[in-house]
C-alpha positions in Angstrom: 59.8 36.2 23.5 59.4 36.0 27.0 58.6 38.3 29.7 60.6 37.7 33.0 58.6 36.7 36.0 59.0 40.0 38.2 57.0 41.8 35.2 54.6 38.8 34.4 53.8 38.8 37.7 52.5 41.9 39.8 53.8 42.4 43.2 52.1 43.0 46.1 53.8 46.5 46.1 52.4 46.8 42.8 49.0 46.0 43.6 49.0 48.7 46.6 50.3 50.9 44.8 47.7 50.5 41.7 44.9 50.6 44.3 45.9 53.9 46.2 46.4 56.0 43.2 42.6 54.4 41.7 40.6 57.4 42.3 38.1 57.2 44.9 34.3 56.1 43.6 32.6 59.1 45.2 35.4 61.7 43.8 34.2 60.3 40.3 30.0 60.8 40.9 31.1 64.4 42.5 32.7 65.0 39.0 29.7 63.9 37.2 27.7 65.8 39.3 29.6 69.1 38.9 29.4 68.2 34.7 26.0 68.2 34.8 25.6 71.3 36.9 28.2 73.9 36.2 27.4 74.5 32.9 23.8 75.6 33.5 24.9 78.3 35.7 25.5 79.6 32.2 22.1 79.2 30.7 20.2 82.1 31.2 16.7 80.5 32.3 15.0 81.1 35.8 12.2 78.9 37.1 11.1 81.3 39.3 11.7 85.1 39.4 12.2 84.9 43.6 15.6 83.7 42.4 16.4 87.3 41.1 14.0 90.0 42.9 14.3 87.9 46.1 17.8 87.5 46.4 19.9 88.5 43.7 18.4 92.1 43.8 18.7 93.1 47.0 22.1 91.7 47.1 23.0 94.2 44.6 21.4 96.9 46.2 23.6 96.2 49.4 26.4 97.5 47.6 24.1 100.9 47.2 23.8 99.8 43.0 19.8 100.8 41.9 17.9 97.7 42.0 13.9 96.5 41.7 12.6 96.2 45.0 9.5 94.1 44.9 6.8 93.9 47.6 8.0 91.7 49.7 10.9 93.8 50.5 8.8 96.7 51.0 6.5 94.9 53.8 10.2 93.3 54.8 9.3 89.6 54.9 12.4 88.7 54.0 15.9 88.2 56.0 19.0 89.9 54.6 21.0 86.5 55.4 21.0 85.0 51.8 20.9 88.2 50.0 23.8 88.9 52.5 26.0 85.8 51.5 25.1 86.6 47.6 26.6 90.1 47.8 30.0 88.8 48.1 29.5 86.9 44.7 26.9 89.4 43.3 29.7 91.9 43.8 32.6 89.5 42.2 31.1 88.5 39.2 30.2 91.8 38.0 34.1 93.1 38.7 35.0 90.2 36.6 31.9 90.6 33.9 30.5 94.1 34.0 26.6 94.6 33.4 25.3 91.9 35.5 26.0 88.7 33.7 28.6 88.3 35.7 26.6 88.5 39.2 24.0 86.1 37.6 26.5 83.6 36.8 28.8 83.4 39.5 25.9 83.5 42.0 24.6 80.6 40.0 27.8 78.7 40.2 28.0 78.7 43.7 24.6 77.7 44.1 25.6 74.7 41.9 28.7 73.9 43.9 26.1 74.5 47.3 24.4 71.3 45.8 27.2 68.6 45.3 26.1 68.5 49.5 23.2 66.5 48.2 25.5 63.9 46.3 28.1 63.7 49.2 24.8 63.0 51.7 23.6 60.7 49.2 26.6 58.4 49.0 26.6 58.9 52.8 23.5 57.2 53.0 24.3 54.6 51.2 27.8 53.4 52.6 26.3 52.9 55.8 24.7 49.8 54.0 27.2 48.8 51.5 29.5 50.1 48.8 26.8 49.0 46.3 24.2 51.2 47.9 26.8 54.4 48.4 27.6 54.1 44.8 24.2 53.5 43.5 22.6 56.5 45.4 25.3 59.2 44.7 25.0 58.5 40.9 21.3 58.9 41.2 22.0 61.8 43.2 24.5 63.6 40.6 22.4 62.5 37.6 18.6 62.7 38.2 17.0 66.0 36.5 15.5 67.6 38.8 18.2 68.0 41.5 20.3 68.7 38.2 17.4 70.9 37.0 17.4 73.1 40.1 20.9 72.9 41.3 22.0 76.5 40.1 19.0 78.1 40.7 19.3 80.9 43.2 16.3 79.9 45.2 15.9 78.8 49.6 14.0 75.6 48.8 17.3 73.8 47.0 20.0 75.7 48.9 17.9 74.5 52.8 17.9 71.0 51.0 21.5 71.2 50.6 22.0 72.1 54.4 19.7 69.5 55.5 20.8 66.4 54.0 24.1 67.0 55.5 22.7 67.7 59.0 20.5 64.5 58.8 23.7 62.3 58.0 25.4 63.4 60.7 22.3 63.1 63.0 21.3 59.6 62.0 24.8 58.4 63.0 24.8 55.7 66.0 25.4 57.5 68.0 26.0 62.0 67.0 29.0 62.6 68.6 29.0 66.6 70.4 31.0 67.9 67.7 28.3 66.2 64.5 25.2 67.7 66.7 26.6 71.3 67.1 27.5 71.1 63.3 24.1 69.7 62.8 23.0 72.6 64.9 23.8 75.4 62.9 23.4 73.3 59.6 19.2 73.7 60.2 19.6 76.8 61.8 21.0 78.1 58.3 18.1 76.1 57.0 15.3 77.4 58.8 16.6 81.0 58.1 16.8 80.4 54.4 13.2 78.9 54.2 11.7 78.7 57.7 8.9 76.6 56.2 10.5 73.6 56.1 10.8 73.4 60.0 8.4 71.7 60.6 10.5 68.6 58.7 13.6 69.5 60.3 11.4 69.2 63.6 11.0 65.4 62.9 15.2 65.3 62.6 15.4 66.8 65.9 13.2 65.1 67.8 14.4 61.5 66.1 17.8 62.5 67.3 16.9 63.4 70.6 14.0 61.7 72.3 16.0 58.8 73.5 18.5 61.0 74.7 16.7 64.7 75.5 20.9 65.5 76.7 21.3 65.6 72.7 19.4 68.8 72.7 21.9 71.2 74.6 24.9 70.9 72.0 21.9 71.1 69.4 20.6 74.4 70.4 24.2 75.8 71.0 25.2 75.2 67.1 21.5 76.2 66.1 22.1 79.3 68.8 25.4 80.8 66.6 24.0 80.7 63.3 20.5 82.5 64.6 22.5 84.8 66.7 24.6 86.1 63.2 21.0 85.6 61.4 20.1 88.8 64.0 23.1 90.4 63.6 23.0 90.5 59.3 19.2 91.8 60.1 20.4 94.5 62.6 22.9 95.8 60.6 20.3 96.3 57.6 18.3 98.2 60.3 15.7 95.8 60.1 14.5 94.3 64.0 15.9 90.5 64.0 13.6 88.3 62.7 10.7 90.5 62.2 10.4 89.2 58.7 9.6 85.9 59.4 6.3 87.3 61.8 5.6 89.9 59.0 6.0 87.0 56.5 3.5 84.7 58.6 1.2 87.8 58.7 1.3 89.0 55.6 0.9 85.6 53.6 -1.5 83.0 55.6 -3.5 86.1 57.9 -3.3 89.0 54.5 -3.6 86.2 51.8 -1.3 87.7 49.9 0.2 84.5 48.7 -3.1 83.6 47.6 -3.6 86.1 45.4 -0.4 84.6 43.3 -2.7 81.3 42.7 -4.0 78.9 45.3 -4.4 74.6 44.5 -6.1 71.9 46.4 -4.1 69.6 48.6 -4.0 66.8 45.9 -2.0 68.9 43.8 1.5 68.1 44.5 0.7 63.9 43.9 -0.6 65.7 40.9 2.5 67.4 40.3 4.8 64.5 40.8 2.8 62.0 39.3 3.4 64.6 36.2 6.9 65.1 36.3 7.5 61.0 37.0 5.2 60.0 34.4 5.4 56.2 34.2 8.2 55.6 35.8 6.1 56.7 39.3 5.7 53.0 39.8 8.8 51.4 40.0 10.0 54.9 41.8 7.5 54.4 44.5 8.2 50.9 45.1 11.8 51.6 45.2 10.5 54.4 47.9 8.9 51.7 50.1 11.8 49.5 50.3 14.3 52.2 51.2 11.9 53.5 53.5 12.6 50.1 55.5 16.1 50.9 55.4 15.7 54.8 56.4 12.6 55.1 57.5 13.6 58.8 59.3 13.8 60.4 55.6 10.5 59.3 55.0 9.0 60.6 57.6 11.0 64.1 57.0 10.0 64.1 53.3 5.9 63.0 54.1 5.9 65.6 57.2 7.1 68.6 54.4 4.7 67.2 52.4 1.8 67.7 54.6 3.0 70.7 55.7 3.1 72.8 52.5 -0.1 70.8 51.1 -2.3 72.9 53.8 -0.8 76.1 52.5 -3.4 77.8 50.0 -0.6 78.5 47.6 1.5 75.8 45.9 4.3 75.4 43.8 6.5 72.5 42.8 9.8 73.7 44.2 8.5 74.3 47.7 8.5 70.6 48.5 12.0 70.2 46.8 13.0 68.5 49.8 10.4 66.2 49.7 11.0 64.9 46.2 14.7 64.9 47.0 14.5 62.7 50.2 12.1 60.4 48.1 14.3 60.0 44.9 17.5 59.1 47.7 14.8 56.5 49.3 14.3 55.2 45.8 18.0 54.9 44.7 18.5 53.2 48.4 15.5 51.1 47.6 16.6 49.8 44.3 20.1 49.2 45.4 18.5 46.4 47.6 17.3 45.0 44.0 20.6 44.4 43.5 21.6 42.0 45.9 18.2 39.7 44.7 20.3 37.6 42.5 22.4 34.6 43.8 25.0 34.7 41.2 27.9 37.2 41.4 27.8 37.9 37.8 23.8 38.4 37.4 24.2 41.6 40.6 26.8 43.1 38.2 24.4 42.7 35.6 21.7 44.0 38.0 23.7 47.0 39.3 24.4 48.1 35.5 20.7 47.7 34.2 19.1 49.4 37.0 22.0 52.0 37.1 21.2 52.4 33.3 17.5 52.4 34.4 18.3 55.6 36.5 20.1 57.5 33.7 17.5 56.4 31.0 14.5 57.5 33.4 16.5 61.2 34.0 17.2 61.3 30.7 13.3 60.7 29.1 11.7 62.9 32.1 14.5 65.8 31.2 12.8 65.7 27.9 9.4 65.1 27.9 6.0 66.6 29.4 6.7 70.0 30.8 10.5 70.0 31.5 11.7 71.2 27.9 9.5 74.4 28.8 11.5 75.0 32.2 14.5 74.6 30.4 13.4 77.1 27.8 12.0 79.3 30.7 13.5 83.4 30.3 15.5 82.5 27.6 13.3 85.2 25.3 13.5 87.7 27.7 17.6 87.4 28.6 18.1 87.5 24.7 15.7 90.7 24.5 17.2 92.3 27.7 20.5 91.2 26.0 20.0 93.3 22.8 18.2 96.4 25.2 21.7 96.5 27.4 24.2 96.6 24.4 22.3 99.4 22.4 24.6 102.3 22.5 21.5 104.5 21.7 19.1 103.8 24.6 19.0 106.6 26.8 15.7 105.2 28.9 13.4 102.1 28.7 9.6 102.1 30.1 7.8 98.5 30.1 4.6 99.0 28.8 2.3 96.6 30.5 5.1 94.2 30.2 5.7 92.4 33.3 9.2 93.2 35.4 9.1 90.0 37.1 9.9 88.0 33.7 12.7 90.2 33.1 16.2 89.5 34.5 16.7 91.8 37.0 17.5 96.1 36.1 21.4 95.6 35.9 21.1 93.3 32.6 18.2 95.0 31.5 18.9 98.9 31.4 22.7 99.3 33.6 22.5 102.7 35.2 20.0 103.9 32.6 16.4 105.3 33.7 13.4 102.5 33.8 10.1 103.3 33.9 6.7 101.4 34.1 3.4 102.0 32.4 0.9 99.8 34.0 -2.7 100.0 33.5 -2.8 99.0 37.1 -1.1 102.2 38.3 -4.0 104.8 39.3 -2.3 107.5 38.1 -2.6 106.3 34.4 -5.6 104.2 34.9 -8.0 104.5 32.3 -5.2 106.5 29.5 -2.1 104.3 29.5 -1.5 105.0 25.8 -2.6 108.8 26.4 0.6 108.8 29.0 2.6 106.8 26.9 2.4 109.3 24.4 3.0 112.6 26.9 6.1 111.5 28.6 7.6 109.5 25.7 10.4 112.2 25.1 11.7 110.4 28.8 12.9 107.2 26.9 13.8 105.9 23.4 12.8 102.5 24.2 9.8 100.6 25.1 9.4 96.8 25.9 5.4 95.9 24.7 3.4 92.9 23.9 3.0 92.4 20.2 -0.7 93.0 20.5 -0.3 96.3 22.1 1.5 98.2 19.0 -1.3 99.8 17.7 -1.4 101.8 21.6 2.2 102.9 21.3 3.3 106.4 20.5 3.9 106.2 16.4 7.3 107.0 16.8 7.9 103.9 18.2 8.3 101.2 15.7 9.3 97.0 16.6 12.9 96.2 16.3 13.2 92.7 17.7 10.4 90.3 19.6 10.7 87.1 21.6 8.4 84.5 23.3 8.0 86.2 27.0 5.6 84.5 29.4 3.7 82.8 26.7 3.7 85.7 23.9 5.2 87.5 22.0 7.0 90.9 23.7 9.2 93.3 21.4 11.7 96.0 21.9 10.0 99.1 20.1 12.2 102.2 19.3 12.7 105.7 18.7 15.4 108.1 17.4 16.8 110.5 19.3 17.7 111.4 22.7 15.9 111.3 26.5 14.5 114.6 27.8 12.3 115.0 31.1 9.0 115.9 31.3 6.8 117.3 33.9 4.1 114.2 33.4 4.2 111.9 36.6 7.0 109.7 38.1 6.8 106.7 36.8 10.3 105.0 37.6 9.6 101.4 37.9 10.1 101.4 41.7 7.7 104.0 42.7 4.8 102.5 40.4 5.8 99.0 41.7 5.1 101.0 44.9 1.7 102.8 44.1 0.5 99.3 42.8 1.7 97.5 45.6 3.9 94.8 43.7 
């Protein structure tokens, strides 16, 4: 049997019609992007607790729910703009899923969506060299671990990153039109207002866009202008003077030294730092780096220029040049693209493009599991399953943490709800000297204690171990009592007036 010709042979019609309903390459790398991130919104890990007391918290509180207010909301040296935009969410998520899980997650959703901006910039990047470039970059972009890692993470440095990269795609084009430099405008506006220390870097955008054309400026300050001016409003309407924070934060951390005191590291540490999470693959990565650095050499100097910046600061962590190591990472997946294109024959690119493509995935992949990654993964997992078991015991009438820190819990509403939470830190002068003495006078106040193992034999001896996990590298339990809460007249020692006394 024969076919007749019009179905052997495909018409033109045909073809068009094939090729318009062939979903579009980057619609595909934004779906693998948003499989690898969504579902970690879900895992209850942190990598830093900024992402709750910071933001998450306060958020909360707007909504006049009892929350932990740390330090730096005391000395206010932060701006009620992101906690702002996260009440909406905070506030949604725990209508839909009472006790707090549900603000953590949907929060953490968003914050995953926030990052697909990365991916789009990516492939933005890359089109304006070639379809193999676009391609190549947004897969690294949706697939590499550490945007993956920290996409859902509630935190300034990735959601500024993800306001960035945007801006600097549409600055970069040949030339901004008015419309692409007001939106670029308030883009780093947002940015700067999330995390002010990167401004520096977004200083290098600006002036790249504008000092061949200073007119650029004007429609530049006017979108930066409307985002700052609601950035004042948000802080007026807490009752806070507009961006007093940011000179309080300034004076507070580099004049006070109060970031110091949270750990300090020598400028060499972050090539330390991404020479460890790199490993081996550093090499081909940084030669990848140079060559796209030929092709876009402004993200370079945006990414060495952050750098810089944060390695004079006394104290260091990896996330606060996550724009750095994003901006390096797209330079490398533009870099190795070029690789591509080295072979003559049709066939060998194709084979090219798949082996460095399956380079990329297998480099994510190994670094995802290896050296101190697993840990990160693993990181608050102990103490969401023990704050877990603490909010769905129909008996607890009050907890007190017993030299157990609050900062590697997940926030009051998924620890205790609307129950009473107190602290008994040795650090608190008013127990200094007899914290198991105090422990012991106002234990009728709570039926529950969270405690190091090694601290059992201080506890009151009504108070036995029901259930311990791994919390900031050992072993905390939930200890227990029978019987109901009564007050006593010992002193107040709610969480949020000792975090007070102590200053933390």
């Amino acid at each position: 049997m024969t076919l007749p010709a019009a179905a052997a042979e495909p018409s033109d019609a045909d073809c068009l019609a094939a090729t318009a309903t062939r979903p579009h390459p980057l619609l595909l790398i934004l779906l693998l992007a948003t499989a690898c991130r969504l579902p970690l919104a879900f895992w209850p890990n942190f990598h830093h607790p900024d992402e709750i007391f910071q933001y998450l918290e306060p958020a909360s509180r707007i909504w006049g729910d009892d929350s932990i207010v740390s330090w730096e909301w005391r000395h206010g040296i932060r701006s009620w703009l992101l906690p702002t935009i996260m009440a909406g969410p905070v506030a949604i998520g725990d209508w839909l899923v009472p006790g707090g899980s549900g603000a953590f997650i949907l929060s953490r959703l968003l914050a995953a969506i926030a990052s697909l901006s990365i991916v789009a910039s990516a492939w933005a990047f890359g089109a304006r060299l070639s379809r193999t470039h676009a391609i190549l970059a947004g897969f690294v972009a949706a697939i590499w671990f550490e945007f993956v890692y920290f996409a859902p993470h509630t935190l300034s440095e990735p959601l500024a990153t993800a306001l960035i990269l945007p801006a600097a795609v549409l600055l970069t084009r040949d030339p901004p039109t008015r419309r692409h430099l007001i939106q670029a405008g308030a883009l780093l506006a947002f940015a700067v207002l999330i995390r002010f220390q990167y401004a520096p870097a977004i200083a290098v955008l600006v002036l790249q866009t504008c000092w061949r054309d200073w007119s650029r400026m004007m429609p530049l300050a006017l979108g930066g202008g409307i985002v700052l001016a609601v950035g004042a409003m948000v802080d007026a309407a807490h009752g806070a003077v507009p961006f007093a924070w940011m000179v309080a934060n300034i004076h507070q951390n580099l004049f006070l030294g109060r970031s110091a005191e949270f750990g300090t590291a020598p400028a060499s540490v972050y090539g330390i730092w991404i020479l460890g999470a790199w490993s081996l693959a550093v090499v081909p990565l940084a030669l990848a780096v140079w060559q796209g650095s030929r092709r876009t050499p402004v993200l370079f100097w945006i990414a060495l220029t952050n750098l810089v910046t944060h390695s004079l600061i006394a104290h260091k962590e990896y996330r606060f040049i996550f724009l750095s190591v994003t901006l390096f990472i797209l330079l490398a997946a533009l870099g190795s693209a070029d690789w591509i294109a080295t072979p003559r024959s049709p066939a060998r690119r194709r084979w090219a493009g798949l082996l460095i493509a399956g380079g990329w995935m297998s480099a994510s992949a190994v670094l995802a599991a290896t050296g101190a990654m697993p840990d990160q993964w693993m990181k608050g997992i102990g103490a969401a399953r023990l704050a877990a078991e603490l909010k769905a015991d129909p008996q607890m009438c009050g907890l007190a943490l017993y030299d157990a820190p609050f900062y590697l819990l997940p926030g009051r509403s998924r620890l205790v709800g609307d129950k009473p939470l107190f602290a008994l830190y040795s650090t608190d002068p008013l127990v200094r000297g007899r914290l198991a003495g105090t422990a012991g006078a106002v234990s009728s106040e709570f039926n529950r204690m969270l405690a190091y193992q090694r601290a059992a034999p201080e506890l009151p001896a009504n108070f036995t171990a029901r259930d311990c996990d791994m919390v900031g590298g050992a072993t905390l339990c939930i200890f227990a009592r029978d019987g109901a809460c009564e007050p006593t007249e010992g002193p107040d020692l709610t969480l949020n007036d000792v975090l007070e006394r102590i200053d933390r």
